[in-house]
C-alpha positions in Angstrom: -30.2 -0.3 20.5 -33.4 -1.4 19.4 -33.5 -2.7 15.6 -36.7 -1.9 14.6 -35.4 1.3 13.1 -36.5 3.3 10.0 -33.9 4.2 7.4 -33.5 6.9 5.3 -32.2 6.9 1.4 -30.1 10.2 3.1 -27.9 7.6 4.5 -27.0 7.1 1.0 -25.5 10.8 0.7 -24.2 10.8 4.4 -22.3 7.7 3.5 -20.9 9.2 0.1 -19.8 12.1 1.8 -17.9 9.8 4.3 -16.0 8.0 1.6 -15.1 11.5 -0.4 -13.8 12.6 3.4 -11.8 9.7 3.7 -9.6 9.6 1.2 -8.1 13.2 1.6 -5.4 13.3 4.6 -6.6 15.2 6.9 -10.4 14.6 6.5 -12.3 12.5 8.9 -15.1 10.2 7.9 -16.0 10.3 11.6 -16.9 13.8 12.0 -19.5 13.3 8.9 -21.1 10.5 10.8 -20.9 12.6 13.8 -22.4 15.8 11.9 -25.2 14.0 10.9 -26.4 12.3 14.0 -25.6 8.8 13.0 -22.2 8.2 14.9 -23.1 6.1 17.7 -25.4 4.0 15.7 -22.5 3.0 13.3 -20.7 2.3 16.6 -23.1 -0.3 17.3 -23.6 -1.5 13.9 -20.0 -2.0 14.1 -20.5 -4.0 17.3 -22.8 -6.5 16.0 -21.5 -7.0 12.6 -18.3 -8.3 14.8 -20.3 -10.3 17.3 -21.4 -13.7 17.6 -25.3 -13.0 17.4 -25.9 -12.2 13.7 -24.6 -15.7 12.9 -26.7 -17.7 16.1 -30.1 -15.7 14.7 -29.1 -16.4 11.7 -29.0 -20.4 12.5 -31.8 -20.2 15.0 -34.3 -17.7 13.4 -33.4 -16.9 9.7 -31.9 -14.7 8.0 -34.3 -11.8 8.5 -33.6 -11.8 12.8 -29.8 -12.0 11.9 -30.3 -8.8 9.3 -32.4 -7.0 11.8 -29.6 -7.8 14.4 -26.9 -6.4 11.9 -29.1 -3.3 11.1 -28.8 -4.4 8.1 -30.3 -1.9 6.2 -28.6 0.9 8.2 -25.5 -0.2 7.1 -26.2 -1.5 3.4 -27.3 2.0 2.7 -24.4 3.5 4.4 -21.6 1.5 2.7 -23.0 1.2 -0.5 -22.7 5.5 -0.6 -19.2 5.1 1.5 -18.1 2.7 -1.8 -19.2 5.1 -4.7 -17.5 8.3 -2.4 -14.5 6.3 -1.9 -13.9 5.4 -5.5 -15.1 8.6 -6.6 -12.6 10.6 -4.0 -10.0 8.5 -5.4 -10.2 9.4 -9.2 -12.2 12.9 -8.7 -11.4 14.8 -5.4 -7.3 13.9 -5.6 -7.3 15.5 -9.4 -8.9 18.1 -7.6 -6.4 18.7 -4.8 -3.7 18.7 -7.2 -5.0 21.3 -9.4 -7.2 23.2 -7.0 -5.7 22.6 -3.5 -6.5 25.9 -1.8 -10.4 26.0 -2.8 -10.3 22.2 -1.7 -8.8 22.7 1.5 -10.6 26.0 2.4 -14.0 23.9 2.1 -12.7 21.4 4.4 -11.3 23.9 6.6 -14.7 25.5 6.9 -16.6 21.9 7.4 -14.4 21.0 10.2 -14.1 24.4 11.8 -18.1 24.5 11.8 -18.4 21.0 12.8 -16.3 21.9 16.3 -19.0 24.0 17.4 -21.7 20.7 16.5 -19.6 18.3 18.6 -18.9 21.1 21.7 -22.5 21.1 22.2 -22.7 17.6 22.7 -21.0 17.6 26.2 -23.7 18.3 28.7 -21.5 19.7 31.2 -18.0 21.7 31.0 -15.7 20.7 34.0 -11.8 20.4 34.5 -12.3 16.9 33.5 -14.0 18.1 29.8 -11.5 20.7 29.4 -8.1 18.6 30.5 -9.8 16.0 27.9 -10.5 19.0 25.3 -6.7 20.7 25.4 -5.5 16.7 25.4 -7.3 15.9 22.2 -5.9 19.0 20.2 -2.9 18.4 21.2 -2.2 15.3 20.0 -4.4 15.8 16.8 -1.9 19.0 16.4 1.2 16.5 16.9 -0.1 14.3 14.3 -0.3 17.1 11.8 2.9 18.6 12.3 4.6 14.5 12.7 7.2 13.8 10.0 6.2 10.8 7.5 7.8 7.7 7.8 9.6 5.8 5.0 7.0 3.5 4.8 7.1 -0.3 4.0 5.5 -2.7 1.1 5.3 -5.7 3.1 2.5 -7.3 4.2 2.5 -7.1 7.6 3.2 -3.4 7.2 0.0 -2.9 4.9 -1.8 -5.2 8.0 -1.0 -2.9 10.5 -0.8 0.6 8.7 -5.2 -0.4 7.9 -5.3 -1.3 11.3 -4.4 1.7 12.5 -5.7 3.8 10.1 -9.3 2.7 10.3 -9.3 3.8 14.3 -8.8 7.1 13.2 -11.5 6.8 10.6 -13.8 6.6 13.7 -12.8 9.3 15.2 -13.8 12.8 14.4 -11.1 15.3 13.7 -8.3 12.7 12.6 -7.9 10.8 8.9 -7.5 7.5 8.5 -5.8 8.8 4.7 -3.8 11.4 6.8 -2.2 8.5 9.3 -1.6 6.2 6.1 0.0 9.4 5.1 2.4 9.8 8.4 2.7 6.2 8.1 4.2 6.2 4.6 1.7 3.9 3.4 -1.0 6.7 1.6 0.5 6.6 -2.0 1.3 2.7 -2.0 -2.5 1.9 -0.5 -3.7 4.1 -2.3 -2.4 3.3 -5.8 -3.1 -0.2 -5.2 -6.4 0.3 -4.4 -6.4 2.2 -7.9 -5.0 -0.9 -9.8 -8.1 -3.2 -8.7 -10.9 -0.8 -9.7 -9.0 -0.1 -12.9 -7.4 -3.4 -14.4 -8.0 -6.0 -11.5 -4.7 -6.4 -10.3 -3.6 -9.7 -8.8 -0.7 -7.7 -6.5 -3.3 -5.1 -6.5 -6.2 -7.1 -5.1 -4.0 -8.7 -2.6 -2.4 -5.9 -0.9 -6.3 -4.5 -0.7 -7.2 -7.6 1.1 -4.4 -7.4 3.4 -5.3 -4.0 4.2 -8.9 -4.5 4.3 -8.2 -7.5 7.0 -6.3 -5.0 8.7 -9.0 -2.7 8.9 -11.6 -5.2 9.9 -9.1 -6.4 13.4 -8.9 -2.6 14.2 -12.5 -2.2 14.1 -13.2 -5.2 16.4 -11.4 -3.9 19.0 -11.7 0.0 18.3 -15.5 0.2 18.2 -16.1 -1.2 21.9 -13.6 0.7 23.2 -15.1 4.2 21.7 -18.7 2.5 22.5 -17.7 1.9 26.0 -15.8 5.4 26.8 -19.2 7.1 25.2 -21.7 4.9 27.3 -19.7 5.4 30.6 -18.3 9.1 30.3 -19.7 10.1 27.2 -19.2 14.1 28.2 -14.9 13.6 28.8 -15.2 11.7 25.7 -17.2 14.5 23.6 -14.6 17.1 24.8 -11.8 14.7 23.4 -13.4 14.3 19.9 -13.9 17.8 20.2 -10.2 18.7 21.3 -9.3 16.1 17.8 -11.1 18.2 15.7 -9.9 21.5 17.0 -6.1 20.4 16.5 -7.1 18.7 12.7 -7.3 22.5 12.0 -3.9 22.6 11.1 -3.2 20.4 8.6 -6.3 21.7 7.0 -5.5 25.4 6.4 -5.4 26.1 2.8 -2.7 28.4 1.9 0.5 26.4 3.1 4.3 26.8 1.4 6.5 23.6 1.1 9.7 23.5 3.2 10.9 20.4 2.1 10.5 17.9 -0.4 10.8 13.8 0.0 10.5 10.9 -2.4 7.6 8.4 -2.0 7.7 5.0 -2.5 6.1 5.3 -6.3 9.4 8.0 -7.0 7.2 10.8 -7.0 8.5 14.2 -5.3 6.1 14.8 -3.1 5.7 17.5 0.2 7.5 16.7 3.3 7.8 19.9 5.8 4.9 22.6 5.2 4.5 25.9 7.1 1.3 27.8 7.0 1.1 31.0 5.2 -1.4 34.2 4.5 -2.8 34.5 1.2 -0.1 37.2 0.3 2.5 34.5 1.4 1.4 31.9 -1.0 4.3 30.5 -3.3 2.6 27.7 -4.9 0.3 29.3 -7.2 -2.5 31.4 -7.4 -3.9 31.9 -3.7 -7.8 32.5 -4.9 -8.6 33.9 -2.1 -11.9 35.2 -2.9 -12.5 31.7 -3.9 -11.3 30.0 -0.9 -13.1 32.3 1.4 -16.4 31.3 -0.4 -15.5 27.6 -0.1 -15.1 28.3 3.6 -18.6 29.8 3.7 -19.9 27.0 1.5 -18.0 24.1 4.1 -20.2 26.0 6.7 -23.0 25.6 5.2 -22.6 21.9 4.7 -22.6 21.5 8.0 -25.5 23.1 9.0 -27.3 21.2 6.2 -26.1 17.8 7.4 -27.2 18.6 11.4 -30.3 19.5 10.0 -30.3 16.4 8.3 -29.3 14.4 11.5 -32.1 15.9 14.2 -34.4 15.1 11.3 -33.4 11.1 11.1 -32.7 11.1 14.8 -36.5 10.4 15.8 -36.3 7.5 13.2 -34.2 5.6 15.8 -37.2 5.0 18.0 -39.9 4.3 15.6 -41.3 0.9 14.5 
């Protein structure tokens, strides 16, 4: 990748609307990096912030080759909006799924839905091989929808690997890092905790954080060359999967869905265990607005298109001193 590379303060916004995504299961953060053309550059800056080179410019040549190696300003930009979407998801968009979960839903089911038509474009060339790969993604991404939670666990080692495993998924298009924490048990305790820090410091807080966030940081080493590698050496199989992920994320996204059974979280709370998916006239939790949630549909449509536009606007950027 060549590092002389413009930036854009859009990055800022694509990076915010990555955070917002990731904290609602069943969101990806992945398929707004993907949307807006900046997916396999995050892959790499990924791959260097994790490799030796940033630290041997950074002895032999300064600090400016080792932040031009790091793509620094790429990913400052980036994370900086990932932080204030995160932390605004966490105390803005979950009061709004819990008041207003079908108008919440339907705009998400719209963004997604659009956003599988982006990614099918990508692949160059359908085959048997892109298709096996396409029906192979859904179907797992489908799976993990429909999967029962586990219990969960507050140990350490559990919050280790449950960020480990969740941030894979946050690189992939189609499948939430929030929504495995969810299957994993570990959404409301991560979650909460995470909560505690920004709002009081908390010392049990801050460490279960850490713990996660080192979690997080192991997964990425190890996920990012792998998804580099499958995209460099059979990027069009590998375009069908992401698109296959996205296809099957459908489900869990669909807004008007009745609650079969209930199950108690680690916090106490009651909260939804078994859902099936309903029509509007179906709907048992509330008011359905459907007008409302056909508009948000429209409207998560209409993000999308906005953010590709966005995307082949910055993608130039990538080759320009």
């Amino acid at each position: 990748m060549d590092q002389q590379q413009k930036v854009s303060p859009s990055l800022f916004l694509k990076g915010l609307a990555m955070g917002i995504a990731e904290v609602i299961p069943g969101v990806s953060g992945g398929t707004i990096a993907f949307v807006t053309g900046i997916y396999e550059r995050l892959l790499d800056a990924i791959k260097g912030v994790l490799s030796p080179t940033p630290l041997r410019l950074l002895r032999e040549e300064g600090i400016a080759a080792a932040w031009q190696a790091l793509d620094g300003n790429f990913l400052a930009l980036l994370l900086g909006g990932m932080a204030a979407g995160l932390v605004g998801g966490i105390f803005g968009v979950t009061y709004l799924l819990e008041h207003y979960p079908t108008i919440i839903w339907a705009f998400f089911f719209g963004l997604i839905l659009s956003s599988v038509w982006y990614v099918a474009r990508q692949v160059g060339r359908w085959r048997w091989q892109e298709a096996f790969m396409l029906l192979a993604g859904a179907a797992v991404a489908y799976w993990i929808t429909v999967a029962s939670p586990l219990g969960g666990s507050e140990s350490l080692v559990a919050v280790f690997f449950s960020g480990a495993i969740a941030i894979c998924a946050l690189m992939l298009p189609g499948i939430s890092g929030s929504f495995v924490l969810l299957l994993l048990g570990m959404y409301s305790f991560v979650i909460s905790s995470v909560k505690q820090v920004l709002s009081s410091f908390d010392t049990a807080g801050l460490v279960i954080t850490g713990i996660f966030a080192l979690g997080c940081l192991v997964g990425m080493a190890g996920f990012s060359r792998l998804l580099s590698w499958t995209l460099k050496h059979y990027h069009n199989p590998t375009m069908a999967m992401l698109t296959g992920f996205m296809v099957g994320s459908l489900n869990k996204l669909w807004p008007w869905r009745n609650v079969l059974e209930y199950r108690i979280n680690s916090q106490g709370e009651q909260v939804p265990f078994r859902e099936a998916n309903v029509l509007p006239g179906a709907y048992q939790a509330g008011e359905p607005y459907t007008a409302l949630a056909i508009a948000a549909i429209i409207i998560g449509i209409a993000v999308v298109l906005v953010l590709e536009r966005m995307g082949n606007t910055a993608a130039p950027s990538r080759k320009q001193a």
